[in-house]
N, C-alpha and C positions, 0 to 999 in steps of 0.2 A: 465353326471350323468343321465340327462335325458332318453337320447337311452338306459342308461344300465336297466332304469323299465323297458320300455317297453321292451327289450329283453328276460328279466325274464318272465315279465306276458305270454309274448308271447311260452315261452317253459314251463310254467306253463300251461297255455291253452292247449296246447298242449298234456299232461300229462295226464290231465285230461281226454282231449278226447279218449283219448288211453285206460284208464283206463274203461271209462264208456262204449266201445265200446268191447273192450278185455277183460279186467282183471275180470270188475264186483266188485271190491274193496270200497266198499260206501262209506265208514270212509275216507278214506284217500282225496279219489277224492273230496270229496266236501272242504275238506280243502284246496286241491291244487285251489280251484275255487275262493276262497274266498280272499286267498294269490294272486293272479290274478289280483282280481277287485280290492283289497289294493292297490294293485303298481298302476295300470291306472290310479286311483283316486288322488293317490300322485303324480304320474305323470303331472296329468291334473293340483292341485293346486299351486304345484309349478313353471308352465308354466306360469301362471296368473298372 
């Protein structure tokens, strides 16, 4: 369950970069960014 956050964040990051760099989409992208550092975080406490 673990590797499956981080896979998420990881193509949610991802998303985001694309977006900020490409698309230019402000709304969306900073959501994908936020959905990102959710998972890490759940990631990281349920590690612990």
């Amino acid at each position: 369950m673990r590797s499956l956050l981080y896979i998420i964040a990881v193509i949610l990051v991802i998303g985001w970069l694309l977006g900020v760099f490409v698309y230019s989409v402000s709304g969306l992208i900073h959501i994908l960014l936020v959905l990102a550092v959710i998972a890490l975080i759940l990631g990281l406490i349920r590690r612990a």
